[in-house]
PDB file with one MODEL, atoms N, CA, C and O in Angstrom:
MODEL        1
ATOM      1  N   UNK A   1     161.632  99.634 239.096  1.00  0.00           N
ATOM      2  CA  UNK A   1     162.244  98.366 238.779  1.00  0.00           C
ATOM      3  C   UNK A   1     161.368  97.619 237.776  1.00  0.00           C
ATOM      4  O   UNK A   1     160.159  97.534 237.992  1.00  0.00           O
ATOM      5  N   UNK A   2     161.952  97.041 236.621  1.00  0.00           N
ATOM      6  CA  UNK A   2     161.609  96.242 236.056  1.00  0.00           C
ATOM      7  C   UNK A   2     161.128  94.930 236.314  1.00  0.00           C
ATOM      8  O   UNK A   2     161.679  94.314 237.226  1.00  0.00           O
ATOM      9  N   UNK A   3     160.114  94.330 235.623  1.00  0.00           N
ATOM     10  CA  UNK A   3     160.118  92.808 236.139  1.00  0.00           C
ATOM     11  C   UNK A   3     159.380  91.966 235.241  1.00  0.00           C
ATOM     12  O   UNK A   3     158.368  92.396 234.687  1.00  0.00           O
ATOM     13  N   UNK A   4     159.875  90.610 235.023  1.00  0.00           N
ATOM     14  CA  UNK A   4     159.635  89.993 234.019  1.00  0.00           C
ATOM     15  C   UNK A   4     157.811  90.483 233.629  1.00  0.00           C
ATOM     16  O   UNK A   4     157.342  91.036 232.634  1.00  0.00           O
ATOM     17  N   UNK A   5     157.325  90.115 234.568  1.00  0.00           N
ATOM     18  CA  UNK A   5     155.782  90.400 234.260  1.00  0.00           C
ATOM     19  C   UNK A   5     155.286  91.825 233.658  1.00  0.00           C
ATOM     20  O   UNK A   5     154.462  91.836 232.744  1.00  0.00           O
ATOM     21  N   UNK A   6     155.692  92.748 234.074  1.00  0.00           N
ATOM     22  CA  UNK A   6     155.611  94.073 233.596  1.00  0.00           C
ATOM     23  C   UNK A   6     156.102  94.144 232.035  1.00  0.00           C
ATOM     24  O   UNK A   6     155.601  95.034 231.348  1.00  0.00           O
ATOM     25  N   UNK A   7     156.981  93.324 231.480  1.00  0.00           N
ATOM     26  CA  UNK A   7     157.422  93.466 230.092  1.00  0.00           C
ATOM     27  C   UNK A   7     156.235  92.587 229.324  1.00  0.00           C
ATOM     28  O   UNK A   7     155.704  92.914 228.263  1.00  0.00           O
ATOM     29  N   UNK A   8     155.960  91.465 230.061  1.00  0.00           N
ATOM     30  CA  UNK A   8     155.316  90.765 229.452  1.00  0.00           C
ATOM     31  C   UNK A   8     153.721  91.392 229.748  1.00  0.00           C
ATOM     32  O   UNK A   8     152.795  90.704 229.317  1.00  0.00           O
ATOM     33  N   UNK A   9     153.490  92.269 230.241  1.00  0.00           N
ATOM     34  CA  UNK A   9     152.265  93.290 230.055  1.00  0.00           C
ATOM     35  C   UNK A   9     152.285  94.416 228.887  1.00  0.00           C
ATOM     36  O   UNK A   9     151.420  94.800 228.100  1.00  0.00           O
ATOM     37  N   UNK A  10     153.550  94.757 229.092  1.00  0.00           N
ATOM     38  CA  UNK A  10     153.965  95.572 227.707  1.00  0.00           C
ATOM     39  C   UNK A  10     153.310  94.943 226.773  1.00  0.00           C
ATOM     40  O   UNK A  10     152.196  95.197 226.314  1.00  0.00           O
ATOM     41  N   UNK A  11     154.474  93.630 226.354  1.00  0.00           N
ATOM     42  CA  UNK A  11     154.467  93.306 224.959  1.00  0.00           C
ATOM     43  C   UNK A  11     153.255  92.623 224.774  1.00  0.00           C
ATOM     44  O   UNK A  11     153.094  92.122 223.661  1.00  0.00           O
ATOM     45  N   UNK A  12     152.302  92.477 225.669  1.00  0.00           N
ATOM     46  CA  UNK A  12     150.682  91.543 225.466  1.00  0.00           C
ATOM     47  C   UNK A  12     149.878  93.006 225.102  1.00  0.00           C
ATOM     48  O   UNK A  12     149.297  92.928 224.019  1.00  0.00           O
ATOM     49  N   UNK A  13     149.792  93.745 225.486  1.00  0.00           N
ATOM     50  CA  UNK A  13     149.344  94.980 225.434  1.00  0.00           C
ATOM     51  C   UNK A  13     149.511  95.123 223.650  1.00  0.00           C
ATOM     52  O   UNK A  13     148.580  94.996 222.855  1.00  0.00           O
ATOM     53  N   UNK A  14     150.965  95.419 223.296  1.00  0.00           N
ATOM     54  CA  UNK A  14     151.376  95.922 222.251  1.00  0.00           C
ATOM     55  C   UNK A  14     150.954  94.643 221.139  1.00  0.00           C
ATOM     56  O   UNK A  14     151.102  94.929 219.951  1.00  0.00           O
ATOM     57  N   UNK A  15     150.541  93.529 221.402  1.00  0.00           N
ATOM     58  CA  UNK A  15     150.330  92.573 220.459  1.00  0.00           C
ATOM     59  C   UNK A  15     149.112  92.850 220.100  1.00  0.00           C
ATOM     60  O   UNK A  15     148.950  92.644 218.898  1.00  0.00           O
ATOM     61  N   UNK A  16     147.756  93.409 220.891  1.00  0.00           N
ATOM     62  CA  UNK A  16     146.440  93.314 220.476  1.00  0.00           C
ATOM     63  C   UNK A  16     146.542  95.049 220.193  1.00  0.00           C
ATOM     64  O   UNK A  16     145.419  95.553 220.213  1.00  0.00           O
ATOM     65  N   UNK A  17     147.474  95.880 219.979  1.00  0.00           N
ATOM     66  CA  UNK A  17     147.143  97.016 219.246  1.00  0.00           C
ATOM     67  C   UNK A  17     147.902  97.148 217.646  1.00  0.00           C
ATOM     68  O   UNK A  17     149.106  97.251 217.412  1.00  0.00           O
ATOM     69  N   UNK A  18     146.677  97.101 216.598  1.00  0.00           N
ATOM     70  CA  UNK A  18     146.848  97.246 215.269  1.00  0.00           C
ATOM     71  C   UNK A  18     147.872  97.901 214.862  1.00  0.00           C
ATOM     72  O   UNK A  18     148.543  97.632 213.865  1.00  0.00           O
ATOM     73  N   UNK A  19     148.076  99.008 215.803  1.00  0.00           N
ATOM     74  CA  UNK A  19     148.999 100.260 215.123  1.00  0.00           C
ATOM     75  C   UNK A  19     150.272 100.148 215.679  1.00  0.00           C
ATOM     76  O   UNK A  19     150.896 101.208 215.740  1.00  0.00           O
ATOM     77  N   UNK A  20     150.759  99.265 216.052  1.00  0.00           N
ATOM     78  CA  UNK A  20     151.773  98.758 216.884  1.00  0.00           C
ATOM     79  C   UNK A  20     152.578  98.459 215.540  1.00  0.00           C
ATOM     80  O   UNK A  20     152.230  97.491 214.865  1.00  0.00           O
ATOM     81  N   UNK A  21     153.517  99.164 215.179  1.00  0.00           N
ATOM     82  CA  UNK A  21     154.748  98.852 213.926  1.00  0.00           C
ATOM     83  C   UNK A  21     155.987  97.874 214.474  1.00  0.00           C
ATOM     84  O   UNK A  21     156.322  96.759 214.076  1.00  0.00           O
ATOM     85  N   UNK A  22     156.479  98.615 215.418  1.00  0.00           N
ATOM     86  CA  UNK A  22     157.836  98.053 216.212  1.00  0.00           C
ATOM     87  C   UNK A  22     157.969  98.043 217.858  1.00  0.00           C
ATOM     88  O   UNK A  22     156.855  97.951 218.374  1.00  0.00           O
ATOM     89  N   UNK A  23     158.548  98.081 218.370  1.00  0.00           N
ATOM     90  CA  UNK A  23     159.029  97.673 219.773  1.00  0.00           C
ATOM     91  C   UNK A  23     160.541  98.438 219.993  1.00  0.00           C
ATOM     92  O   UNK A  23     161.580  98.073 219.442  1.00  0.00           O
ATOM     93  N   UNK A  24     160.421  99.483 220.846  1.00  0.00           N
ATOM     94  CA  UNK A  24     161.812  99.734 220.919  1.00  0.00           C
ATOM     95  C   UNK A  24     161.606  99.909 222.587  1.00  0.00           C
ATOM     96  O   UNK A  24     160.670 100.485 223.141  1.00  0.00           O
ATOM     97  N   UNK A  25     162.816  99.206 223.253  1.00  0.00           N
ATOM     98  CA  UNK A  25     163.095  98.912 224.572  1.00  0.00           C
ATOM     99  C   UNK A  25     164.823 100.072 225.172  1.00  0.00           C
ATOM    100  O   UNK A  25     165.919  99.673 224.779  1.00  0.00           O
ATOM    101  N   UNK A  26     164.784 100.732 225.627  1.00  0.00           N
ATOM    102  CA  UNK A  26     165.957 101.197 226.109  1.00  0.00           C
ATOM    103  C   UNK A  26     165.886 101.044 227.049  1.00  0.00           C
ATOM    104  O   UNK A  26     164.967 101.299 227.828  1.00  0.00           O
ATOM    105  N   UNK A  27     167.601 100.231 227.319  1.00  0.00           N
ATOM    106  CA  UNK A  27     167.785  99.627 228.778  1.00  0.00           C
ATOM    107  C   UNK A  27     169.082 100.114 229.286  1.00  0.00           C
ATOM    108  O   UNK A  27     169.863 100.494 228.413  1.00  0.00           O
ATOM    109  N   UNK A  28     169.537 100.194 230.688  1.00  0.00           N
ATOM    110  CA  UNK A  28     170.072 100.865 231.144  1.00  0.00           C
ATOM    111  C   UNK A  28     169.912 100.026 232.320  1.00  0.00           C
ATOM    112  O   UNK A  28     168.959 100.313 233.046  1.00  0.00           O
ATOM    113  N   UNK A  29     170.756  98.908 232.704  1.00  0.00           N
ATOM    114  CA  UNK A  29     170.792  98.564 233.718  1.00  0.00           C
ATOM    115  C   UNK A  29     172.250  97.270 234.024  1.00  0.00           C
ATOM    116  O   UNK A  29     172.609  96.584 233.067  1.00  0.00           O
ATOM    117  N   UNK A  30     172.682  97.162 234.891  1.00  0.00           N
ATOM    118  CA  UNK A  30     173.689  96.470 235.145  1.00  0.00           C
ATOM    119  C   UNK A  30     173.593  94.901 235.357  1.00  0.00           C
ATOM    120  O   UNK A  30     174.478  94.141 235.751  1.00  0.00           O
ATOM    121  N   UNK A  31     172.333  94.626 235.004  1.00  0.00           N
ATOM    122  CA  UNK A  31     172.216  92.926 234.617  1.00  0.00           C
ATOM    123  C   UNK A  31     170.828  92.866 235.641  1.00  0.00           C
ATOM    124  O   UNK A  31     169.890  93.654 235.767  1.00  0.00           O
ATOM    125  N   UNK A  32     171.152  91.538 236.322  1.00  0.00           N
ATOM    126  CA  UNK A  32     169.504  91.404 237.074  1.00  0.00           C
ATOM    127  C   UNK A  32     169.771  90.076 237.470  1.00  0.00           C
ATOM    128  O   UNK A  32     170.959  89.793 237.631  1.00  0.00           O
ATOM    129  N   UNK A  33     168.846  89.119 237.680  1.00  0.00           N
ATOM    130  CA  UNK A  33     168.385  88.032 238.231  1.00  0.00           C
ATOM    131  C   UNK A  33     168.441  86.784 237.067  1.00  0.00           C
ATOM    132  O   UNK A  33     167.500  86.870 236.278  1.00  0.00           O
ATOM    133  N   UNK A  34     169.378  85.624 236.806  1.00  0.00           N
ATOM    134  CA  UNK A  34     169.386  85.141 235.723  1.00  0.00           C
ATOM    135  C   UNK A  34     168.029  84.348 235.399  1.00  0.00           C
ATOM    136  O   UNK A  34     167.830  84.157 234.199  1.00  0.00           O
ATOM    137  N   UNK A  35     167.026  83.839 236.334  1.00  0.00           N
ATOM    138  CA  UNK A  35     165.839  83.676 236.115  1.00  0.00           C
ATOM    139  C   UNK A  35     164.667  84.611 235.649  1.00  0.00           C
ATOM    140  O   UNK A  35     163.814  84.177 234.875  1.00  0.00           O
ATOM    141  N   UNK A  36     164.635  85.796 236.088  1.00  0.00           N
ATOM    142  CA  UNK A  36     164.481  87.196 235.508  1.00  0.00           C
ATOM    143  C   UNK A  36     164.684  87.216 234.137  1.00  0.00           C
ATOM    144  O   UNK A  36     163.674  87.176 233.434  1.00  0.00           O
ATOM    145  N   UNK A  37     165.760  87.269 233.609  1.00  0.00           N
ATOM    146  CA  UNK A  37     166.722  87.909 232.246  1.00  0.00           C
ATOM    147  C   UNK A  37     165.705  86.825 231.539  1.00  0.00           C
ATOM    148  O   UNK A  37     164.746  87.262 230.902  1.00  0.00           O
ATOM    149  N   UNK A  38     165.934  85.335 231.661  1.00  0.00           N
ATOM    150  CA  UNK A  38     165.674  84.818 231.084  1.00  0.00           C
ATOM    151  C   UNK A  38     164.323  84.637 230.509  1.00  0.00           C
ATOM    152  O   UNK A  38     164.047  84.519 229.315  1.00  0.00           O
ATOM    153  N   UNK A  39     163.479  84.631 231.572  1.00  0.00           N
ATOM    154  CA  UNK A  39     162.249  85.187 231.020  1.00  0.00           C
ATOM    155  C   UNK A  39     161.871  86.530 230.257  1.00  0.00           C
ATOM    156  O   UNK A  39     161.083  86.632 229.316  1.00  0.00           O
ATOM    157  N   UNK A  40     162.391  87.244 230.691  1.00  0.00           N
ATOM    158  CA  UNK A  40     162.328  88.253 229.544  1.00  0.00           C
ATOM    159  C   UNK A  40     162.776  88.308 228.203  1.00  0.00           C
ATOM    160  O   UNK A  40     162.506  89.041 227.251  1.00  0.00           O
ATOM    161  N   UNK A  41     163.473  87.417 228.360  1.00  0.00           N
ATOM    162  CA  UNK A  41     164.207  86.606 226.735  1.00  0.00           C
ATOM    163  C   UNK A  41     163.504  85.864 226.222  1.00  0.00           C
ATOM    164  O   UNK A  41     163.422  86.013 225.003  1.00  0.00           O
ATOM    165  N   UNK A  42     162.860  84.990 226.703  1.00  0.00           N
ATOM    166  CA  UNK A  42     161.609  84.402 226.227  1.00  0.00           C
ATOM    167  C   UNK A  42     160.497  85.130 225.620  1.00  0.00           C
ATOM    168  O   UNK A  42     160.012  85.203 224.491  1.00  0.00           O
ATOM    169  N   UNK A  43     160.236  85.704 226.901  1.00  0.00           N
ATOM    170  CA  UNK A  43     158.955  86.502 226.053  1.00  0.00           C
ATOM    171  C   UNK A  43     159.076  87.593 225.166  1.00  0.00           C
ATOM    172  O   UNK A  43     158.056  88.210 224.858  1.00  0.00           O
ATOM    173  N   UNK A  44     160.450  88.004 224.596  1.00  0.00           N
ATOM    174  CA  UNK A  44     160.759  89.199 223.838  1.00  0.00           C
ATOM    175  C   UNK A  44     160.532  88.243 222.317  1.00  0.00           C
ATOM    176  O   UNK A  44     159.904  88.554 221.305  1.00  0.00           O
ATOM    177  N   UNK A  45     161.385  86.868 222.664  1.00  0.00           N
ATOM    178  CA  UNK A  45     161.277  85.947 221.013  1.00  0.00           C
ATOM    179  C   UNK A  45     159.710  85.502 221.181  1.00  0.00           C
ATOM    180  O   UNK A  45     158.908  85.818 220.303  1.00  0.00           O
ATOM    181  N   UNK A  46     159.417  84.978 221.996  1.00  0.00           N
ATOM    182  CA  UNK A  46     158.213  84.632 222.085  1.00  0.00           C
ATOM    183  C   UNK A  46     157.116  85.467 220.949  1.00  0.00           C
ATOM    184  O   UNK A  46     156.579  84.868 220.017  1.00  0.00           O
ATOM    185  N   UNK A  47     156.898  87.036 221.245  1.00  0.00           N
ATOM    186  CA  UNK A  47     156.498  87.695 220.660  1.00  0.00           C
ATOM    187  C   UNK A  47     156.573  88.181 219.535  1.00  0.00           C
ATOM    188  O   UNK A  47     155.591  88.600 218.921  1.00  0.00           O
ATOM    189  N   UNK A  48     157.637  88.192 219.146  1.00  0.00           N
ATOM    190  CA  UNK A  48     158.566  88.402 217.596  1.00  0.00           C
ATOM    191  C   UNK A  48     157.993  87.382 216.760  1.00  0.00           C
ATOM    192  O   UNK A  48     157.536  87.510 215.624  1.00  0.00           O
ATOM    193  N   UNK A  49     158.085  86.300 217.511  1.00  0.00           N
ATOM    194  CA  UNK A  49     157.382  84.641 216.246  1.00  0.00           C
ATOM    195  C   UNK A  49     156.078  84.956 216.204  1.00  0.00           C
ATOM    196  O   UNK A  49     155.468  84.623 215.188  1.00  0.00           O
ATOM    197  N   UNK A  50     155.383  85.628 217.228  1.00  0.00           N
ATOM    198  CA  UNK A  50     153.909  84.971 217.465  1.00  0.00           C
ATOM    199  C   UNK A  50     153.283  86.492 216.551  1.00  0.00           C
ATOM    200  O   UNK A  50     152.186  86.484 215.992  1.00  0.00           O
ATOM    201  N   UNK A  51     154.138  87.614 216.550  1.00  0.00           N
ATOM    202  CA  UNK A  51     153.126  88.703 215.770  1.00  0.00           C
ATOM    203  C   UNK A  51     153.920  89.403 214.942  1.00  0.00           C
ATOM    204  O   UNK A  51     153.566  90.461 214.421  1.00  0.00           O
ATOM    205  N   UNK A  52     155.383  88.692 214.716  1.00  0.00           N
ATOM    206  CA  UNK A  52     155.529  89.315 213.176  1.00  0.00           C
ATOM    207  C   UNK A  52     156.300  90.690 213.966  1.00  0.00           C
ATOM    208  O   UNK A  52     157.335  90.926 213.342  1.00  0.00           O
ATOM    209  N   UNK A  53     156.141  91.585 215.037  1.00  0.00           N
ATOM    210  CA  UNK A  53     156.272  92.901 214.848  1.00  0.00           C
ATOM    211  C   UNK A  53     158.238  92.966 215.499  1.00  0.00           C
ATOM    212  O   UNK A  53     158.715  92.731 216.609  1.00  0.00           O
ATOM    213  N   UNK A  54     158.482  93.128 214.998  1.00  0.00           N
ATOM    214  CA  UNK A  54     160.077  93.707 215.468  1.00  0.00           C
ATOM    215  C   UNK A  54     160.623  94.260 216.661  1.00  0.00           C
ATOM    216  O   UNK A  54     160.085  95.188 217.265  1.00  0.00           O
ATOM    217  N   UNK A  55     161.642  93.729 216.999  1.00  0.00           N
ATOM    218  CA  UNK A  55     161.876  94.344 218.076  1.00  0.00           C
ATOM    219  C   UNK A  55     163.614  94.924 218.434  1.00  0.00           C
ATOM    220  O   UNK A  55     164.679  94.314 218.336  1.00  0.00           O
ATOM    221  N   UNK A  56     163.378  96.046 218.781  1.00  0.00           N
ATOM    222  CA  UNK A  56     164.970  96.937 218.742  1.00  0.00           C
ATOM    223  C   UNK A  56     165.076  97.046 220.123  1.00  0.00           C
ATOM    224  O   UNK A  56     164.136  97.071 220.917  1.00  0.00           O
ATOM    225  N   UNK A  57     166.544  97.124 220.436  1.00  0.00           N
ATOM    226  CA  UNK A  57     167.191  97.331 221.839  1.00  0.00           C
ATOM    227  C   UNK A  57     167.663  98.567 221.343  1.00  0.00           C
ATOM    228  O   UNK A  57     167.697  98.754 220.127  1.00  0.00           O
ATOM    229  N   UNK A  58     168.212  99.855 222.537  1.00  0.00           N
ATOM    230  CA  UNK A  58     168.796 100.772 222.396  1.00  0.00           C
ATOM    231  C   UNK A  58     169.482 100.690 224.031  1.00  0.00           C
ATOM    232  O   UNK A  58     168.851 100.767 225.085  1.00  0.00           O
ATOM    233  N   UNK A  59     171.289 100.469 223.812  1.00  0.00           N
ATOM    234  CA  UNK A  59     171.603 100.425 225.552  1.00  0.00           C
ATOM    235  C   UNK A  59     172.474 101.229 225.382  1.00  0.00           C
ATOM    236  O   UNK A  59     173.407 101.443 224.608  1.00  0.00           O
ATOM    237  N   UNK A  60     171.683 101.940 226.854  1.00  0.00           N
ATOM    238  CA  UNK A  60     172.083 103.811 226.871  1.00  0.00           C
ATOM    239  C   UNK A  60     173.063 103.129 228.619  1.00  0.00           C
ATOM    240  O   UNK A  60     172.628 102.191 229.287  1.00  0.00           O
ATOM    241  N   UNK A  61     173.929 103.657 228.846  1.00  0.00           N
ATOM    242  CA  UNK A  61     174.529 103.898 230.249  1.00  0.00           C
ATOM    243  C   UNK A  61     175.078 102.799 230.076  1.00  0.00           C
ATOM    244  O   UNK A  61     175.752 102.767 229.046  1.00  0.00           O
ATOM    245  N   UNK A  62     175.061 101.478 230.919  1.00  0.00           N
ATOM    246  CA  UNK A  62     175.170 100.521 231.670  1.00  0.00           C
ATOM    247  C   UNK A  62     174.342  99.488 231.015  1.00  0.00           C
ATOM    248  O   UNK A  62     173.121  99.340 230.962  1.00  0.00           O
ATOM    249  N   UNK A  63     175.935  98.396 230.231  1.00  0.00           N
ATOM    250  CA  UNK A  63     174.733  97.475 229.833  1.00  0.00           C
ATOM    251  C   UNK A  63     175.530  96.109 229.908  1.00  0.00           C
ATOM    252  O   UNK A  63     176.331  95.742 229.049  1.00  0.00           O
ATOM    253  N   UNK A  64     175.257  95.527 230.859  1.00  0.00           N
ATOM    254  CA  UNK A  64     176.219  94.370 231.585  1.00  0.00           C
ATOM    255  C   UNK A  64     175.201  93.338 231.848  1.00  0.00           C
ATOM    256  O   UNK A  64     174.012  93.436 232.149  1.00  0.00           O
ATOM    257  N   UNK A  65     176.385  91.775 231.555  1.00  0.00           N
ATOM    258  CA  UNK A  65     175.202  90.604 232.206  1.00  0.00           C
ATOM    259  C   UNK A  65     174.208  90.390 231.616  1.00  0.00           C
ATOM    260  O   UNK A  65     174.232  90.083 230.424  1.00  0.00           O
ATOM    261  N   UNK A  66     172.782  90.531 232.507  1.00  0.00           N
ATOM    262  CA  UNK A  66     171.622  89.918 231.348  1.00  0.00           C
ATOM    263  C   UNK A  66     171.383  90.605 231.076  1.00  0.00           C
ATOM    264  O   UNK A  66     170.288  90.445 230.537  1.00  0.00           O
ATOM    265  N   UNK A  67     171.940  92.336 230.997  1.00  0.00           N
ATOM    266  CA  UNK A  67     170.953  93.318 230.112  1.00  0.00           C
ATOM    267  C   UNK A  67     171.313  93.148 228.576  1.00  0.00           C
ATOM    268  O   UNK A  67     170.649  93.643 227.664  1.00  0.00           O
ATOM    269  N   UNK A  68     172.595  92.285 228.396  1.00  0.00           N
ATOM    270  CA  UNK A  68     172.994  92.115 227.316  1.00  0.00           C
ATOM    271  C   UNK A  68     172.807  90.841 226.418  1.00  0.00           C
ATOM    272  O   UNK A  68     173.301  90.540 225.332  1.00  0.00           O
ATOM    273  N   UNK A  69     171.895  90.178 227.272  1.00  0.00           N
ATOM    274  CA  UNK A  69     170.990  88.668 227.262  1.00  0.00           C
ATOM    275  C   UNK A  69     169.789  89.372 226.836  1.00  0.00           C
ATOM    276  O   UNK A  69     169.282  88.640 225.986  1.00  0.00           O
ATOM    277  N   UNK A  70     169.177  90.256 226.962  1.00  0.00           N
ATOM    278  CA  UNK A  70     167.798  90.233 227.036  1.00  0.00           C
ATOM    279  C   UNK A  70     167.920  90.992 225.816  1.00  0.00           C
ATOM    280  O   UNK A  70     166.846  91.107 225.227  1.00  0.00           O
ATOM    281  N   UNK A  71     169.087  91.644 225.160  1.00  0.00           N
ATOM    282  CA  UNK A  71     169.180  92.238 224.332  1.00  0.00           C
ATOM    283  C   UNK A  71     169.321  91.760 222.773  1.00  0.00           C
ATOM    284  O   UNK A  71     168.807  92.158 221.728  1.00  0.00           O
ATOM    285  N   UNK A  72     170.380  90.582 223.140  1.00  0.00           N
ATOM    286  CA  UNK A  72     170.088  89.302 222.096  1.00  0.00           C
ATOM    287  C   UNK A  72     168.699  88.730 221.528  1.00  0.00           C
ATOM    288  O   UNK A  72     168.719  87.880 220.638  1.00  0.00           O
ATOM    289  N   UNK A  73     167.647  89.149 221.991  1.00  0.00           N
ATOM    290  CA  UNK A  73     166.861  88.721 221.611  1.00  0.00           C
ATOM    291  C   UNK A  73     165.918  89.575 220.700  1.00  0.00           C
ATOM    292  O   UNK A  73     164.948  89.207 220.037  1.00  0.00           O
ATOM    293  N   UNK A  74     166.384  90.626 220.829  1.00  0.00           N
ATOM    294  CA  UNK A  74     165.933  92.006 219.337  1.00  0.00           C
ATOM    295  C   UNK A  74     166.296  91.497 218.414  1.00  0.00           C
ATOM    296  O   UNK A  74     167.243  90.724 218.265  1.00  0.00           O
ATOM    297  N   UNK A  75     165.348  92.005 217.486  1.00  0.00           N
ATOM    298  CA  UNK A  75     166.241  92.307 216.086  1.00  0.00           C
ATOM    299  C   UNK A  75     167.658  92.978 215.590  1.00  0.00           C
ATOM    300  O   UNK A  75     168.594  92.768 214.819  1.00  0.00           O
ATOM    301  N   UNK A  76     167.242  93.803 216.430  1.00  0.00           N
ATOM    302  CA  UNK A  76     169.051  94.850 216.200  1.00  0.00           C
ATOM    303  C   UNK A  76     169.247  95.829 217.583  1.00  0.00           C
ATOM    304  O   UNK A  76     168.424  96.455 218.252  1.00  0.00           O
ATOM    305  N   UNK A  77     170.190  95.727 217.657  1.00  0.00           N
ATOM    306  CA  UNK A  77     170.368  96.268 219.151  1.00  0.00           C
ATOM    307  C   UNK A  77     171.726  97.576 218.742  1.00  0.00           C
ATOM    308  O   UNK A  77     172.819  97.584 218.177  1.00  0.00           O
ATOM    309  N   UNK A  78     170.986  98.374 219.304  1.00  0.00           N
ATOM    310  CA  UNK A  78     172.158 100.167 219.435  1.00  0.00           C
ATOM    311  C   UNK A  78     172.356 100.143 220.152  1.00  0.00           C
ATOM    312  O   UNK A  78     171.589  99.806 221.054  1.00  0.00           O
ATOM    313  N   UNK A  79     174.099 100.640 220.375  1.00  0.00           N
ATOM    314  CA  UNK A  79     174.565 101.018 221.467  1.00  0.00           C
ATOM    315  C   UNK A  79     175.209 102.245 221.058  1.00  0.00           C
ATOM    316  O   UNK A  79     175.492 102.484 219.885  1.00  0.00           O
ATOM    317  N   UNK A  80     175.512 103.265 222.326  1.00  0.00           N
ATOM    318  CA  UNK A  80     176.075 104.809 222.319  1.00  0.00           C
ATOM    319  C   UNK A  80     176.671 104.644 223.709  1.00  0.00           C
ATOM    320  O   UNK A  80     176.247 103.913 224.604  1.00  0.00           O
ATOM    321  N   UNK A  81     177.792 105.498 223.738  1.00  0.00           N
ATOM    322  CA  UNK A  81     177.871 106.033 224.953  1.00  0.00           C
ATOM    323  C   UNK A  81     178.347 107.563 225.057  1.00  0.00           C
ATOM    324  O   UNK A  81     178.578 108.095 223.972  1.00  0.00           O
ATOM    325  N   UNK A  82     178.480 108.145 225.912  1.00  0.00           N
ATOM    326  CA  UNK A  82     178.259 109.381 225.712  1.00  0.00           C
ATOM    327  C   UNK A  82     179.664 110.373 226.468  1.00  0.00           C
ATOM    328  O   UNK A  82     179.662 111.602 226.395  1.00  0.00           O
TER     329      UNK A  82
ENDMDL
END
């Protein structure tokens, strides 16, 4: 399970490494907790302003609710289904 804090370990992680080009997130989930989503929406723009580096959604399966909130907040978001 995902959780706001765990992304926001990601993307703190990925801010202090140089070689860090982009951000690509594939999600696959049927929404979540709207206090949840939202923080993860935060800290996805949050990061985008604060280091410049880009960020892509790719929603594979199931992508409902806030997975499609949290997705708004990429740069460009793919979808497939299969």
């Amino acid at each position: 399970m995902t959780t706001p804090d765990h992304i926001k370990s990601i993307l703190d992680k990925a801010s202090q490494d140089k070689w860090i080009k982009a951000i690509i997130l594939r999600i696959d989930s049927p929404g979540g907790e709207v206090t949840a989503t939202d923080l993860i929406y935060y800290d996805i723009r949050q990061f985008k302003e604060q280091k410049g580096i880009p960020v892509y959604v790719s929603l594979t399966g199931v992508a409902c609710s806030g997975t499609y909130y949290i997705a708004c907040a990429a740069d460009k978001i793919y979808s497939y289904s299969l």
